[in-house]
N, C-alpha and C positions, 0 to 999 in steps of 0.2 A: 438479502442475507448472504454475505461472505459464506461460501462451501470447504473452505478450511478450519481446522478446527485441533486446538491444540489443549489436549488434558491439562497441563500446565494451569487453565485457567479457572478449572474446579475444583472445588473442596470437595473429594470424596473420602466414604468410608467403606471400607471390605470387612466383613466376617463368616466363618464359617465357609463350608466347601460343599459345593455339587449346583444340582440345580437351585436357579438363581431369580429371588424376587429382586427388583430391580424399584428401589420408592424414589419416587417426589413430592416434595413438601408444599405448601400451600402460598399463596402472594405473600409476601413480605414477613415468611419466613422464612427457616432455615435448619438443618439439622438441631443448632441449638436450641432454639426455640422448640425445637417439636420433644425435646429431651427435658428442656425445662420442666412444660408444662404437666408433665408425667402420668397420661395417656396410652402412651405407644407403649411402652413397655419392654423396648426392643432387646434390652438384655436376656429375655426370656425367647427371643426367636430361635425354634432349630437350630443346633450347629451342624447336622446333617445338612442342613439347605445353605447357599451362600446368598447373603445380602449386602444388596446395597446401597447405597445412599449418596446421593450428592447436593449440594447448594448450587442452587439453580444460576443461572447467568446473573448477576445484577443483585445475588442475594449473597448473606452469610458471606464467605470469605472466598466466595468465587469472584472473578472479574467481570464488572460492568460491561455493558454492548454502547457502540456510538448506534445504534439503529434501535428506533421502536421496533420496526421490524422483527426485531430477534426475541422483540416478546410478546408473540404471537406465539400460541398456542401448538399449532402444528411445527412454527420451528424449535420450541423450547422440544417439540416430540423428537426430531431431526436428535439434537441436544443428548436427550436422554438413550437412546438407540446409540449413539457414536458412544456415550460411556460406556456402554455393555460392553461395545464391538471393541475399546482399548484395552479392557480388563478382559477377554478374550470367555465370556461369560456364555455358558451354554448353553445353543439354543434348542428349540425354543423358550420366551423367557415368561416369566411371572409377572406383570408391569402391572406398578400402584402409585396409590398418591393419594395427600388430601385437597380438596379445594382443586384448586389451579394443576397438582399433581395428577389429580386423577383424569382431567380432561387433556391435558399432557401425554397421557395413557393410553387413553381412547383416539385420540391421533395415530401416537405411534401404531395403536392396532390396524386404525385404518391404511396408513400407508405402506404395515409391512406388518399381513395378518401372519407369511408363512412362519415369521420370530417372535410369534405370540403365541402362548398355550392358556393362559388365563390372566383375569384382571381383578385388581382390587380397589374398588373406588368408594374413598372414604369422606365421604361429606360435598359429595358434588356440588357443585355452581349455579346458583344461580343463571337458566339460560332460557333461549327462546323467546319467547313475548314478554314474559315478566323481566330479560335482560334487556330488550332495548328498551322499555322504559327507565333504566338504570344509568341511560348511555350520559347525560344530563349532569348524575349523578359523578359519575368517574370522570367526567370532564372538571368540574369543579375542583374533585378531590386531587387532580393533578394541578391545577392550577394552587390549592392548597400547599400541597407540599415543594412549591418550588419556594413558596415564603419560610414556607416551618421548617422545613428539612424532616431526616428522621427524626430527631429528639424530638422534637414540637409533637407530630404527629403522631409517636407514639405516646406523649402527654398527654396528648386531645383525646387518643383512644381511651385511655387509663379509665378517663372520666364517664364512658360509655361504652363497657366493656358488655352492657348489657342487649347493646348495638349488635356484638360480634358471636357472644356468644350464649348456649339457652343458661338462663338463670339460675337452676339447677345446678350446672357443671361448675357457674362460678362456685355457688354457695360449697359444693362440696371443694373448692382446690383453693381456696381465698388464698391460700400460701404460694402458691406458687404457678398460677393462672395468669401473671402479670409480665410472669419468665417468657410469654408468647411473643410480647415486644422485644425481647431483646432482641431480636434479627431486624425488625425494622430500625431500632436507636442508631444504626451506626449507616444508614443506606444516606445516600449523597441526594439531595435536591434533585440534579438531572434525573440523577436515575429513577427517584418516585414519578418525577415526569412521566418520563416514557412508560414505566410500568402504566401508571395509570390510564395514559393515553391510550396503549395497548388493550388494557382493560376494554375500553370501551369499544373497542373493534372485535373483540373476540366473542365469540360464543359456540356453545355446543354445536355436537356436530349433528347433521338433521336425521330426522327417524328413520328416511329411506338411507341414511349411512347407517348407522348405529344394526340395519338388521342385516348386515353384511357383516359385522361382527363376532362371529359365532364361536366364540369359546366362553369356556365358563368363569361365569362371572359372580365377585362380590359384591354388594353394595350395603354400606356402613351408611346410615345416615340418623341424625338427630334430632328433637323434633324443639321447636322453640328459637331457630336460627333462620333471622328472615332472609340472609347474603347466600346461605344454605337448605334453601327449604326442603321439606320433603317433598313438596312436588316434582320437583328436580327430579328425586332421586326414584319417583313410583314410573315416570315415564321413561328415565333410563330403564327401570328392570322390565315395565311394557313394550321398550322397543327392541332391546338386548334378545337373541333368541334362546338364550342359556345361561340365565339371569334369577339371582335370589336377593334378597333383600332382606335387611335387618332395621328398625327401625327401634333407635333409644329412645326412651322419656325418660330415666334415670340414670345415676352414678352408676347404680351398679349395673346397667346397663353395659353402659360402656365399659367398664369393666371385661366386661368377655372380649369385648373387642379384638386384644393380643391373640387370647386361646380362638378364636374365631379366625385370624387371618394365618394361623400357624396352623389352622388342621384343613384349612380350603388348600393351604399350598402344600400342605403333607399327602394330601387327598389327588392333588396330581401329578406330584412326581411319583406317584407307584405305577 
């Protein structure tokens, strides 16, 4: 991976001032999508706190990478650390994400705990043993979308939204649960390529990392999502050393979600 790195290349969003939660969005999304699907709820975060947001390399209206490389995990972490460092964001920070963001997170913590003060991981990844059985899986689904492209692939998904996510969350968002492809509809062949390829080289980081970790931790997880299991998410908070854990089986579950990651981050910048 190229050690240069030009802002120019991401779509980022800024609001608000002080201490700074820092999100990443999930595979083959994108700020949009994550707005879409209206979840996050972000017009309701602090303006006490500053946030931010960016489209990850290869997603939403940031610019694709010539390297798989660059979507691996710990570099996408590299990635999200250099946004902070340009928008000159104080440290230590808050870093979150869902899916693919929050393991994005838990990198960046590992390789630079001193600019970390907490984490918020919301709907962890599939990882570990249950991920390399998957490896199969993400091979195909790259070879997939170098036929279908976005469009196709976000079609395919339409059709099996029940694949992605728990049934419940559709039934309550039927309107607007569908808004989550739009970040994929517009991504280019190569670049689901590589994403996916990526995909299948990545995974979480191992226990004896994770307990080097030690600041305090969220973990958002739902139950009903097999790309998301809660397994994932009971052994991050058993390996985490300063770790809670919320587990949804309802809308209104999720629901707190916002009020839940806006009083963990209120709760450490005092």
């Amino acid at each position: 991976m190229t050690e240069q790195f030009n802002i120019n290349q991401f779509n980022c969003s800024i609001s608000g001032k002080g201490s700074t939660l820092l999100w990443a969005h999930g595979l083959c999304g994108c700020m949009q999508s994550e707005d879409a699907i209206g979840v996050y709820a972000w017009h309701r975060f602090p303006k006490k706190l500053q946030l931010i947001r960016f489209d990850a390399i290869g997603h939403g209206l940031s610019a694709p990478s010539e390297s798989v490389e660059d979507y691996l995990w710990p570099n996408l972490a590299k990635d999200m650390l250099r946004v902070a460092a340009h928008y000159r964001a104080p440290m230590p920070l808050i870093l979150g994400g869902q899916s693919m963001g929050s393991a994005t997170s838990l990198y960046a913590a590992l390789a630079h705990p001193d600019k970390v003060k907490g984490l918020v991981l919301m709907t962890p990844p599939i990882g570990w043993q249950a991920r390399a059985a998957q490896i199969d899986y993400y091979h195909k689904i790259a070879k997939a979308a170098q036929i279908l492209g976005g469009k196709g692939l976000a079609n395919m998904n339409a059709k099996h939204l029940d694949k992605m996510l728990p049934a419940w969350l559709i039934d309550a968002h039927k309107h607007s649960v569908l808004g989550m492809l739009d970040g994929l509809k517009s991504m280019k062949r190569k670049t689901l390529h590589q994403l996916f390829t990526a995909a299948a080289q990545n995974d979480l980081p191992s226990k004896q990392q994770l307990a080097t970790i030690d600041v305090p931790t969220l973990i958002l997880a739902w139950d009903g999502d097999d790309a998301h299991p809660v397994e994932s998410a009971m052994t991050l908070q058993q390996s985490l050393p300063n770790a809670q854990l919320h587990v949804a089986k309802s809308m209104a579950d999720v629901d707190e979600w916002p009020t839940l990651i806006s009083d963990f981050c209120l709760a450490l910048n005092q």
